[in-house]
C-alpha positions in Angstrom: -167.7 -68.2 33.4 -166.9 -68.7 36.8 -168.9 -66.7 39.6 -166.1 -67.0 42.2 -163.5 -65.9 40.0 -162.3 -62.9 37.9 -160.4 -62.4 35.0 -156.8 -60.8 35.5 -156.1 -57.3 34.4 -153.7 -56.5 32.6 -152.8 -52.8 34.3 -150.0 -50.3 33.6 -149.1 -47.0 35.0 -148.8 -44.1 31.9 -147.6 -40.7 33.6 -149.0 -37.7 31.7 -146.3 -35.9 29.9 -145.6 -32.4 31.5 -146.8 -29.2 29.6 -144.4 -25.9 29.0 -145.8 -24.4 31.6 -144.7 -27.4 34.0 -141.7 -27.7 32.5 -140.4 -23.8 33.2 -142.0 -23.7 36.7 -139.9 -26.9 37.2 -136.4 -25.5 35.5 -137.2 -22.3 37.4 -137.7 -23.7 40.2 -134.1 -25.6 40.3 -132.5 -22.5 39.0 -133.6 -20.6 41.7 -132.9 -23.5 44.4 -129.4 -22.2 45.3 -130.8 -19.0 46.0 -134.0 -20.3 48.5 -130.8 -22.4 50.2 -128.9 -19.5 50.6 -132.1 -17.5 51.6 -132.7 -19.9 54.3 -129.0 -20.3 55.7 -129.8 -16.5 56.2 -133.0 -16.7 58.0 -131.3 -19.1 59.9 -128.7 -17.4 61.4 -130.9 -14.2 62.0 -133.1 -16.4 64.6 -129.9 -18.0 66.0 -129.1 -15.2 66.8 -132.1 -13.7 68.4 -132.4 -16.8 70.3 -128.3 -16.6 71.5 -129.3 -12.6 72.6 -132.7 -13.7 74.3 -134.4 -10.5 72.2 -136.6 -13.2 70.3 -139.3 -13.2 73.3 -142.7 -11.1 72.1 -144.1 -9.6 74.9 -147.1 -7.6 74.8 -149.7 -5.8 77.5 -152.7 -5.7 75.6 -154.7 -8.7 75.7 -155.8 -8.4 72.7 -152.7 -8.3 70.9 -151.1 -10.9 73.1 -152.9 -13.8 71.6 -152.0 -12.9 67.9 -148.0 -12.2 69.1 -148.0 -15.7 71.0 -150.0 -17.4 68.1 -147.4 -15.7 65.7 -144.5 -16.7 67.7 -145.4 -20.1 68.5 -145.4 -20.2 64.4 -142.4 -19.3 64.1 -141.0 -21.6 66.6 -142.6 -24.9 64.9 -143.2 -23.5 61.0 -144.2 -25.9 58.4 -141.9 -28.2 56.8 -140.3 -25.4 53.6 -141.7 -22.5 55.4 -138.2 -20.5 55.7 -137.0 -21.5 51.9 -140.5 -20.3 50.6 -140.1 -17.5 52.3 -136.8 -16.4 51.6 -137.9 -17.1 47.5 -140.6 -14.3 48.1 -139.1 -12.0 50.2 -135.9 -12.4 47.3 -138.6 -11.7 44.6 -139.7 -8.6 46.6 -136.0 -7.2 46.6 -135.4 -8.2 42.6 -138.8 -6.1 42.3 -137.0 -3.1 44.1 -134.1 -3.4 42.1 -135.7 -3.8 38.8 -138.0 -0.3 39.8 -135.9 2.4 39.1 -136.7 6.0 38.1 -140.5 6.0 38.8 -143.1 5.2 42.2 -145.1 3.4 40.7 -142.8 1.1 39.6 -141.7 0.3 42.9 -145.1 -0.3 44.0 -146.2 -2.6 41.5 -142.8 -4.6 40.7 -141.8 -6.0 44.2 -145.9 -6.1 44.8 -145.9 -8.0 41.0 -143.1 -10.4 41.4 -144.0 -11.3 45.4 -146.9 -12.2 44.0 -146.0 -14.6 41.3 -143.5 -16.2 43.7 -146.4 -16.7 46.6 -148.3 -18.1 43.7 -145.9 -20.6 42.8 -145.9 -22.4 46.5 -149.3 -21.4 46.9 -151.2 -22.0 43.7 -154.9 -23.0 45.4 -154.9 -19.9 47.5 -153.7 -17.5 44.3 -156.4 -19.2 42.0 -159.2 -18.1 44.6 -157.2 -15.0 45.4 -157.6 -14.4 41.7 -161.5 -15.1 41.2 -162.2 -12.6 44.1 -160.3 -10.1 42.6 -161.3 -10.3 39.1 -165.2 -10.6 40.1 -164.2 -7.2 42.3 -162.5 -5.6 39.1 -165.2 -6.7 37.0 -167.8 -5.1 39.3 -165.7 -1.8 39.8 -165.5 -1.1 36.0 -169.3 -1.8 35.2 -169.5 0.9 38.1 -167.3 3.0 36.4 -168.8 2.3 33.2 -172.5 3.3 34.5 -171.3 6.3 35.6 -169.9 7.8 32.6 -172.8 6.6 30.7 -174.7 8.9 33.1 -172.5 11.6 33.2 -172.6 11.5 29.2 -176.2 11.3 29.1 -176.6 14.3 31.5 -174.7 16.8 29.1 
């Protein structure tokens, strides 16, 4: 064995097959691709056109709100690369939600809140997982509240 030299490896790349659930998010996403281009062409001509009447400009007098308005607009004026497709998805799932709610209130709080939420989560998957812990360590802690107090009101009578 030599010390200066190694042997040569013998390396190969092996991609992971995809799972079902990569697999729908995938033909979902294409199916819905003609839709977010559609979505966007739309955005697109809204802020044209804002920008052709001059009415885009945010103008505020408080101080405090003037810094979140410019912040906000300066955004919107250099977004992230996809920002106006993704956002055209969820706002589309919003609507979808509103149509699919008919008859009762509740419906059309919790569909367009439901399916806006499964779309942010399909762009945004890191933010919805720790979106998700808070909120089921919050709904764990609210019904071991609501638990305790029943037990209490049960034991009083």
């Amino acid at each position: 064995l030599s010390l200066y030299s190694s042997p040569a490896r013998e390396t190969k790349y092996v991609e992971n097959p995809k799972t079902d659930l990569e697999e729908g998010v995938s033909r979902l996403r294409h199916v819905m691709e003609p839709y977010s281009a559609w979505c966007q062409l739309g955005l697109w001509f809204v802020f044209s056109a804002l920008e052709l009447t001059g009415s885009s400009r945010v103008e505020a007098d408080s101080s405090l709100c003037s810094g979140f308005f410019s912040e906000g607009y300066e955004f919107l004026q250099k977004p992230p690369a996809g920002f106006y497709p993704r956002l055209g998805v969820i706002s589309f799932a919003g609507i979808i939600g509103l149509f699919l709610a008919r008859g009762s209130k509740i419906k059309k709080l919790v569909y367009p809140a439901a399916l806006m939420g499964i779309g942010t989560s399909m762009y945004y998957p890191q933010q919805a997982v720790a979106i998700a812990k808070v909120a089921g360590t919050q709904l764990y802690d609210w019904s071991l509240q609501g638990y305790i107090a029943v037990e209490a009101l049960w034991k009083d009578n």
